[in-house]
Rosetta silent file (secondary structure, phi, psi, omega in degrees, C-alpha in Angstrom):
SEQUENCE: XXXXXXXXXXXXXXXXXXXXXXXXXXXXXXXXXXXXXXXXXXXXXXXXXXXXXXXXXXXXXXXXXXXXXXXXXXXXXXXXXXXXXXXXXXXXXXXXXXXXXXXXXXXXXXXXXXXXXXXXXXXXXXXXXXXXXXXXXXXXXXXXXXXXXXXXXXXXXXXXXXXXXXXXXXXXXXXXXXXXXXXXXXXXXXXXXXXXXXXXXXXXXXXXXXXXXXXX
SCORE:     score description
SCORE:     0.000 S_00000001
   1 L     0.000  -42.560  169.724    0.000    0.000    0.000 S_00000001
   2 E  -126.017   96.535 -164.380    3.047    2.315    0.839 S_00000001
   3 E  -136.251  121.405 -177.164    6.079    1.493   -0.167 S_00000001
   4 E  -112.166  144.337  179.681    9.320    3.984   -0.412 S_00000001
   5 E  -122.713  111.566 -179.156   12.658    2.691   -1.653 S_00000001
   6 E    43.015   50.253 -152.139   15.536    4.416   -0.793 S_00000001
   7 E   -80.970  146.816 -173.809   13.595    7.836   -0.586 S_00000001
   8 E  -138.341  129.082 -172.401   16.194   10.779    0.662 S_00000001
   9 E  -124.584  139.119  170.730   14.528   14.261    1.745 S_00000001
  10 E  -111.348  146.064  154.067   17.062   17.504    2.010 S_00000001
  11 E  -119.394  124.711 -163.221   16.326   20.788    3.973 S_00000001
  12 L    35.921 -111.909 -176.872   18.897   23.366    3.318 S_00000001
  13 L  -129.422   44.848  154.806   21.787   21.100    4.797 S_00000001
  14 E  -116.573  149.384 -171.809   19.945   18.650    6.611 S_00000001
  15 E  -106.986   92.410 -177.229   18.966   15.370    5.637 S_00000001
  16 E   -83.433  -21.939  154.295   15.485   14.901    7.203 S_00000001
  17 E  -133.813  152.243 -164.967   14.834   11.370    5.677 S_00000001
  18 E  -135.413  125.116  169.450   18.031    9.430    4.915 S_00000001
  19 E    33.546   48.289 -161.922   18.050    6.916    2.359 S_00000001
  20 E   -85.536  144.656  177.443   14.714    5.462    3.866 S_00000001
  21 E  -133.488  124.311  175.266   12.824    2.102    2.589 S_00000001
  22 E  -115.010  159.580 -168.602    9.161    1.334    4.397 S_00000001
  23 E  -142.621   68.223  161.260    6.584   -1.316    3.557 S_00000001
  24 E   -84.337  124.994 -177.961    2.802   -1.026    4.566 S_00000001
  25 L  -122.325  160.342 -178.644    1.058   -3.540    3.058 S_00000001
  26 L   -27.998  110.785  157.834   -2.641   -3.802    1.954 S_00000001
  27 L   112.792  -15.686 -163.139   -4.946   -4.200    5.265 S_00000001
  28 L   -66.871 -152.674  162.088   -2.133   -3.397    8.193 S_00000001
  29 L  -168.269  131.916 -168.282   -2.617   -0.913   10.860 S_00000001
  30 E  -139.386 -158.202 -164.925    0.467    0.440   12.048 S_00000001
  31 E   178.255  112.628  169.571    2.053    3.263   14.020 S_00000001
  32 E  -120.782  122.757  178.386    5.147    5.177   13.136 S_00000001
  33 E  -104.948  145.764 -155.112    6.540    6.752   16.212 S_00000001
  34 L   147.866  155.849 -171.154    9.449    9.135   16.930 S_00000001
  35 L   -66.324  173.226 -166.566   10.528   12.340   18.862 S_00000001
  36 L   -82.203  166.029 -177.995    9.213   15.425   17.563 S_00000001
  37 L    80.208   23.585 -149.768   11.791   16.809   14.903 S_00000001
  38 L  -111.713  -41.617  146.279   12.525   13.049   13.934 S_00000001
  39 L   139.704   47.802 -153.381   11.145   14.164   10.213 S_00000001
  40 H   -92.112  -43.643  179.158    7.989   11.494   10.743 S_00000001
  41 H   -47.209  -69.455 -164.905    5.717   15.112    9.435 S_00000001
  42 H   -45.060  -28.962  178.161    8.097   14.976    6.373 S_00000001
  43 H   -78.089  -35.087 -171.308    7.654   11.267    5.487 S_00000001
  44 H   -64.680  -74.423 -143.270    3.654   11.909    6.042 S_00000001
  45 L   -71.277   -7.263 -178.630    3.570   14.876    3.673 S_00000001
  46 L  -108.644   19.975  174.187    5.706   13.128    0.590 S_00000001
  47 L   -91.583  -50.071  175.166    3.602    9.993    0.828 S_00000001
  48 L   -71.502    5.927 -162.837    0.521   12.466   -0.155 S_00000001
  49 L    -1.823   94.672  161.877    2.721   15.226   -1.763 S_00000001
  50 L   -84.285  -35.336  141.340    2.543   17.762   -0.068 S_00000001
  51 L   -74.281  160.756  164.611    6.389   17.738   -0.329 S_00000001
  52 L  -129.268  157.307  175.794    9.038   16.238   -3.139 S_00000001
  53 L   -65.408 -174.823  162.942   11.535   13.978   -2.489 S_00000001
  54 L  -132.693  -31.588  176.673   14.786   14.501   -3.537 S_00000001
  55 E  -159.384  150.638  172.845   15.921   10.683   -4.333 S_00000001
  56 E   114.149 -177.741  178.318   14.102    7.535   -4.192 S_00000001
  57 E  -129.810  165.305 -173.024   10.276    6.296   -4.998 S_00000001
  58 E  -151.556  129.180  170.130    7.354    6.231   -3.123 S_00000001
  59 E  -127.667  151.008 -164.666    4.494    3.991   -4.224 S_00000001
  60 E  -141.846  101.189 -150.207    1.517    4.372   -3.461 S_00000001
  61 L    31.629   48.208  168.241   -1.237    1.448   -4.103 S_00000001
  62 L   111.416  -25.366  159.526    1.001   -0.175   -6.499 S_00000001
  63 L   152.325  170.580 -120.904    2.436    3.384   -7.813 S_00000001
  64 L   -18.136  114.190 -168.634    4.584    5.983   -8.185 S_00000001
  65 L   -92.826   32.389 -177.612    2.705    8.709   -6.578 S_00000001
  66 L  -102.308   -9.370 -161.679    4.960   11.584   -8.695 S_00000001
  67 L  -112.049   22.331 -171.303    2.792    9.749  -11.429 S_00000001
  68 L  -120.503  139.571 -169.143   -1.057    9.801   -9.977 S_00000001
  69 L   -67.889  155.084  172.501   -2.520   13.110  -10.625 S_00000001
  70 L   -50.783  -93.974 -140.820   -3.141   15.515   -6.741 S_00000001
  71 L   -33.037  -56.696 -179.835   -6.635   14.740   -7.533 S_00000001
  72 L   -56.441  -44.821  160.098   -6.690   11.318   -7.942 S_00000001
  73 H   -27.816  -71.810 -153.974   -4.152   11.511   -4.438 S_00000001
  74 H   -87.092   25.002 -178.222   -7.606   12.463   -2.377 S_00000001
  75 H  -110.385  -40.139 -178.278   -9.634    9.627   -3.978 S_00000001
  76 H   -95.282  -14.922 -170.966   -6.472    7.178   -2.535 S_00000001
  77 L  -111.536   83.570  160.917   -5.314    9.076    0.732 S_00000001
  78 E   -79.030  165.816 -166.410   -7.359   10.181    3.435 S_00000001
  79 E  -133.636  168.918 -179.668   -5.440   12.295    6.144 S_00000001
  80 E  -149.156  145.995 -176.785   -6.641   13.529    9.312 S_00000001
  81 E  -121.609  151.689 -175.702   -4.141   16.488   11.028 S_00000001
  82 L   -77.359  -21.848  169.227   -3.843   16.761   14.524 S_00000001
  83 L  -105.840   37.205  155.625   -5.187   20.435   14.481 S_00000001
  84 E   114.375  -89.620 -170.423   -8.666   19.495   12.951 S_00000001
  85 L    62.868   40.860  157.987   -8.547   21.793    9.582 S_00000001
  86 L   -92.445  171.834  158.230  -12.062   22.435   10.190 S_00000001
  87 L  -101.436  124.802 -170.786  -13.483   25.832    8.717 S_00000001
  88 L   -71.029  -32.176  177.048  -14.924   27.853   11.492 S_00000001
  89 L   -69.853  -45.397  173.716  -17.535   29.412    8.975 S_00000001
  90 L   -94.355  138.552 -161.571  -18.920   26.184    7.880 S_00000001
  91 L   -49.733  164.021  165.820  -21.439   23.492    9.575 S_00000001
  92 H   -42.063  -52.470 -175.246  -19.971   19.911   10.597 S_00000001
  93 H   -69.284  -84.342 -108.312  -21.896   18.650    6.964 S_00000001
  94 H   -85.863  -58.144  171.179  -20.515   21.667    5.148 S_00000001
  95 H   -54.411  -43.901  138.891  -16.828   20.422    6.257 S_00000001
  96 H   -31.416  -57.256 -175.687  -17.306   17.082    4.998 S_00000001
  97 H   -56.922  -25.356 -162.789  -18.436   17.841    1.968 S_00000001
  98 H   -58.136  -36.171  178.228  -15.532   19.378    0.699 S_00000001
  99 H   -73.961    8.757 -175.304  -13.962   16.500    0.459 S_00000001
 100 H   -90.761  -52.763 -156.206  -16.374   14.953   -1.807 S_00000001
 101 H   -92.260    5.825  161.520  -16.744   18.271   -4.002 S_00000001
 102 L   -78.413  -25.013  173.975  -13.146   18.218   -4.648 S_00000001
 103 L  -111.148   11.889 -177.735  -13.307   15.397   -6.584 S_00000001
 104 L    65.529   42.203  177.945  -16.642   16.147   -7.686 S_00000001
 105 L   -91.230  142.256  162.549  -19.124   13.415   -6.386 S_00000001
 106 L   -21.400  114.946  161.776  -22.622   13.773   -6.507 S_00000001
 107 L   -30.542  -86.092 -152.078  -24.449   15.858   -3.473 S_00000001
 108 H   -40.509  -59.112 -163.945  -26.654   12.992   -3.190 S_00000001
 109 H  -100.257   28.164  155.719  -24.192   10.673   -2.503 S_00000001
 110 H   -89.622  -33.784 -165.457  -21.834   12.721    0.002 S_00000001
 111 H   -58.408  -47.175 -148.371  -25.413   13.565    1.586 S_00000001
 112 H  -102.985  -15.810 -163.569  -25.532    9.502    2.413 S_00000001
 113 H   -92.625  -41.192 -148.339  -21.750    8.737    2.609 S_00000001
 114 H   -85.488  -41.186  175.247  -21.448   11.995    5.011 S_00000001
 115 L  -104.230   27.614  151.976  -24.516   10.540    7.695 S_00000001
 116 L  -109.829  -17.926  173.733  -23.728    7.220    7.801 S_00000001
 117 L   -70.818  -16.379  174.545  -20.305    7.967    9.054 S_00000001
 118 L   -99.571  -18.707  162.479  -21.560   10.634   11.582 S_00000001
 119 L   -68.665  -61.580  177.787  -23.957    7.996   12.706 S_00000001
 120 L   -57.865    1.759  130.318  -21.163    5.649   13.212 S_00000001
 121 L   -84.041   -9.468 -172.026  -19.118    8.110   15.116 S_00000001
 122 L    58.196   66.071 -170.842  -22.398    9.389   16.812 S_00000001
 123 L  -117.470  -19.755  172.830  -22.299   12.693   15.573 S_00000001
 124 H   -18.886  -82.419 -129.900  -25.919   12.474   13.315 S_00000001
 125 H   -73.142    6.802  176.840  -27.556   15.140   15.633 S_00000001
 126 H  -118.841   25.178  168.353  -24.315   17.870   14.962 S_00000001
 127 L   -36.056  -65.744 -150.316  -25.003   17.520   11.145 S_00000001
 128 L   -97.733    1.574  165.143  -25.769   21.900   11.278 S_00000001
 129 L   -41.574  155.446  178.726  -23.338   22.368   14.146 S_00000001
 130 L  -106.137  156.943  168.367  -20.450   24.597   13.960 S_00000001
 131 H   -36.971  -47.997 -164.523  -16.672   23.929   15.019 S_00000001
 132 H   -77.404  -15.872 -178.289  -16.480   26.020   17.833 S_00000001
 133 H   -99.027   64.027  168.554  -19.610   24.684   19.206 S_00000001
 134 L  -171.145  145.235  166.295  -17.975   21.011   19.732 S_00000001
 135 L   -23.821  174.794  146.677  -15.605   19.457   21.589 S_00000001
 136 L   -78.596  -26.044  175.388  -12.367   18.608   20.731 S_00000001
 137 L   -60.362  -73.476 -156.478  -12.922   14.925   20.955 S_00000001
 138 H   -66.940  -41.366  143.314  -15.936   15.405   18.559 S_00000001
 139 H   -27.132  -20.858  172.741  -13.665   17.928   16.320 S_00000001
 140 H   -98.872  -53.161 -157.867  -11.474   14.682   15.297 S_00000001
 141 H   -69.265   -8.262 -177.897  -14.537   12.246   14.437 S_00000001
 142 H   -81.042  -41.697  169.209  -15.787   15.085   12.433 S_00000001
 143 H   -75.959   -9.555  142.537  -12.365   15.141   10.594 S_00000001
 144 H   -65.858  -31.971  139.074  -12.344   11.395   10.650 S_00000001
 145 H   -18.098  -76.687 -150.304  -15.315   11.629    8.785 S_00000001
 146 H   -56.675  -50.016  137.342  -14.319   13.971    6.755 S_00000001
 147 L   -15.232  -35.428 -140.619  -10.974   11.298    6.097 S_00000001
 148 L  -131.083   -6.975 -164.575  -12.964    8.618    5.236 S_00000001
 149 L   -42.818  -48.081 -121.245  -15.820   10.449    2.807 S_00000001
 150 L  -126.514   69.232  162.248  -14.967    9.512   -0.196 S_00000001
 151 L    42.127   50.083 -171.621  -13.770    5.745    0.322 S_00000001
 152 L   -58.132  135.568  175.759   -9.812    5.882    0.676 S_00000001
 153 L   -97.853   13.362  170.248   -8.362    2.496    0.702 S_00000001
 154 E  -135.448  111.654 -164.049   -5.692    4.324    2.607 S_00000001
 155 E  -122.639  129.223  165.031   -5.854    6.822    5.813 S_00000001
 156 E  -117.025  146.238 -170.597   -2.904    8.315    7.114 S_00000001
 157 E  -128.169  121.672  157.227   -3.074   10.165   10.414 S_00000001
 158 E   -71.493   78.093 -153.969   -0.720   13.087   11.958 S_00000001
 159 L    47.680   50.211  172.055   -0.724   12.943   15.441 S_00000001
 160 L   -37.349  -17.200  178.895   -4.345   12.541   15.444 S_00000001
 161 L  -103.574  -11.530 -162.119   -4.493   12.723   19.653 S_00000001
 162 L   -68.597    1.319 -167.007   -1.973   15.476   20.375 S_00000001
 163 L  -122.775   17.425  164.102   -4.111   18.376   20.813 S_00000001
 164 L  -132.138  160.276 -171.683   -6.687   16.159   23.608 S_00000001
 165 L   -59.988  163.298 -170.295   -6.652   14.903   26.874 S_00000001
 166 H   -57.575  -28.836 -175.841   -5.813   11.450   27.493 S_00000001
 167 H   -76.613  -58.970 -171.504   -9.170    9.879   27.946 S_00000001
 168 H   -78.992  -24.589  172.833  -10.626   11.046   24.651 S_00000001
 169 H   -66.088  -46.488 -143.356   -7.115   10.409   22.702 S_00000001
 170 H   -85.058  -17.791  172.138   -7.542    6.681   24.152 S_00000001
 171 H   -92.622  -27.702  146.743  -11.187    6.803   22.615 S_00000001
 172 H   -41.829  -56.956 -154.476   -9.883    8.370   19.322 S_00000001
 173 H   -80.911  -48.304 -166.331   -7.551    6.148   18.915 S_00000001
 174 H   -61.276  -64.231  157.842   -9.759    2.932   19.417 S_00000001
 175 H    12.461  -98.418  155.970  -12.087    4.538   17.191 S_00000001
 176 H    -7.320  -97.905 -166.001   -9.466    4.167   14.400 S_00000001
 177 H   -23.494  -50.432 -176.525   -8.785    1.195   15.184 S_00000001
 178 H   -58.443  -58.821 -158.481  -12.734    0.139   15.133 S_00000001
 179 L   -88.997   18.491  146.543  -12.965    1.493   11.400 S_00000001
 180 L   -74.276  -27.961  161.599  -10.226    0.319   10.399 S_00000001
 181 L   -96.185  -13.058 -140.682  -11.636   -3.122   10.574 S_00000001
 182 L   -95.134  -83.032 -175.809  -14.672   -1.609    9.749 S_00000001
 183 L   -66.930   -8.841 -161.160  -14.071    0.126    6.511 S_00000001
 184 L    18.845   88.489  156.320  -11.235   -2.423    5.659 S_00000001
 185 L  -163.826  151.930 -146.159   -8.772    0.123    5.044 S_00000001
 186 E   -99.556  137.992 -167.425   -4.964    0.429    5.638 S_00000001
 187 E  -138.840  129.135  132.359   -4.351    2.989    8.235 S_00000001
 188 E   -58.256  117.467  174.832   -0.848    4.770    9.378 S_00000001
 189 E  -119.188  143.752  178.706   -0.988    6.617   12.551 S_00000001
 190 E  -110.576  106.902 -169.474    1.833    8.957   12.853 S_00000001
 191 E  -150.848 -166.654  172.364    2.940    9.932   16.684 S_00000001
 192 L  -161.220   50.372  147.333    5.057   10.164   19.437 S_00000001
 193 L  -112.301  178.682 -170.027    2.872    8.416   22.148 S_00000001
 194 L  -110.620  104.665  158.968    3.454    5.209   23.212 S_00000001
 195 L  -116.794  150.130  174.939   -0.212    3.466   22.111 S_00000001
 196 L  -154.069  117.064  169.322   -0.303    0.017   21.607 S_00000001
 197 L   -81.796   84.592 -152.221   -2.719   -1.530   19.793 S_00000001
 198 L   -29.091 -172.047 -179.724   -3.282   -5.273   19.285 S_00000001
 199 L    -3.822   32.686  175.310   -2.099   -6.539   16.060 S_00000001
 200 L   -78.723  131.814  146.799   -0.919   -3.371   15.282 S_00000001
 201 E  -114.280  154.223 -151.593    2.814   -2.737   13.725 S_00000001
 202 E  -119.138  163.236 -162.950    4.821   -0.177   14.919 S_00000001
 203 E  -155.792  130.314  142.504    7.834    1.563   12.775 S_00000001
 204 E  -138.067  167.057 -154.913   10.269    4.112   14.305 S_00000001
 205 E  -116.162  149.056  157.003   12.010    6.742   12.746 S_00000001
 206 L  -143.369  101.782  179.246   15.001    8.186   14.219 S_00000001
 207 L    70.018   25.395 -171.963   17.140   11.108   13.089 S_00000001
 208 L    69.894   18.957  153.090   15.624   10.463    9.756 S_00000001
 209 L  -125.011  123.184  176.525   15.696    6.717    9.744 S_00000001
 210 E   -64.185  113.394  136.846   13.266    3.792    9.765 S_00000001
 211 E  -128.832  169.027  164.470   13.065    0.415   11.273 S_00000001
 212 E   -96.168 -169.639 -162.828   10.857   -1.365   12.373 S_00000001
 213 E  -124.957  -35.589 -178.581   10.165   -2.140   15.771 S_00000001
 214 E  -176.737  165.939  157.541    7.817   -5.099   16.815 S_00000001
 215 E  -133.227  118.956 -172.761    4.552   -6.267   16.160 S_00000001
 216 L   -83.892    0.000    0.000    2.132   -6.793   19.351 S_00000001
């Protein structure tokens, strides 16, 4: 599902990924962990390029993702960011949608795609709600929604828990976890808590390098 081959990222005159090769294959659930600064944001944003590489490949459900159009990118990736990336102006529904109308699916069927997943997070009754009037907890399942509209067979997540308290990250996280079995689709969480999930595998980056680490 993700697979980089020798991928090398430069900043100025730092090497923020160093000759790195990763493997997520179709169906896992994993967890790549490292301190902050370790470049785990940098690996995230050049799977969905947001960034370019500098050397190496990146494939991305069989390939190259310098050769699948952006568009086509938000049909295969969903991402969820640890600060939300809701729009403050627009309802819970309204924030959803976008991701739908970006690639230009039918209203009808984001309208049915968009409430069964807010049922399944239990979120139905904050359809016309606005960001500021919801939690933070309830601010991620709406961008896990939002993640999952338009049938990704891949979700990547950036520190999806850091900005909530422990109790609702540990309910976040299972979350994932649930719809992940749910949705059968291969999910990345990118962080630098220690969660441990069953049959999860974990990857850690250090100082711009990958191994892995175990599988529980």
């Amino acid at each position: 599902m993700i697979h980089f081959h020798a991928v090398t990222k430069h900043y100025n005159d730092s090497s923020i990924l160093k000759n790195v090769n990763f493997h997520l294959q179709k169906g896992e659930f994993a967890f790549l962990k490292g301190r902050s600064g370790s470049g785990k944001s940098t690996f995230l944003k050049s799977v969905y390029r947001e960034i370019d590489i500098d050397a190496g490949t990146i494939e991305v459900n069989g390939k190259d993702n310098t050769k699948i159009a952006k568009y086509e990118l938000r049909r295969q990736i969903g991402v969820i960011f640890q600060s939300f990336e809701l729009i403050e102006k627009m309802t819970v529904f309204e924030n959803i949608a976008i991701a739908g109308k970006a690639i230009g699916t039918p209203i009808q069927e984001i309208e049915q795609q968009a409430m069964r997943l807010l049922k399944r997070v239990g979120l139905e009754h904050k359809r016309d709600a606005y960001p500021s009037q919801l939690s933070g907890g309830q601010q991620q399942r709406v961008a896990i929604v939002r993640a999952l509209l338009n049938h990704p067979p891949l979700l990547v997540a950036d520190e999806p828990t850091g900005n909530l308290d422990e109790e609702t990250a540990a309910k976040i996280m299972q979350l994932l976890h649930d719809l992940h079995k749910e949705e059968q689709i291969t999910m990345l969480i990118v962080t630098h808590a220690q969660w441990t999930i069953p049959d999860s595998k974990i990857w850690v980056m250090e100082e711009g390098c990958i191994h892995e680490q175990t599988t529980v």
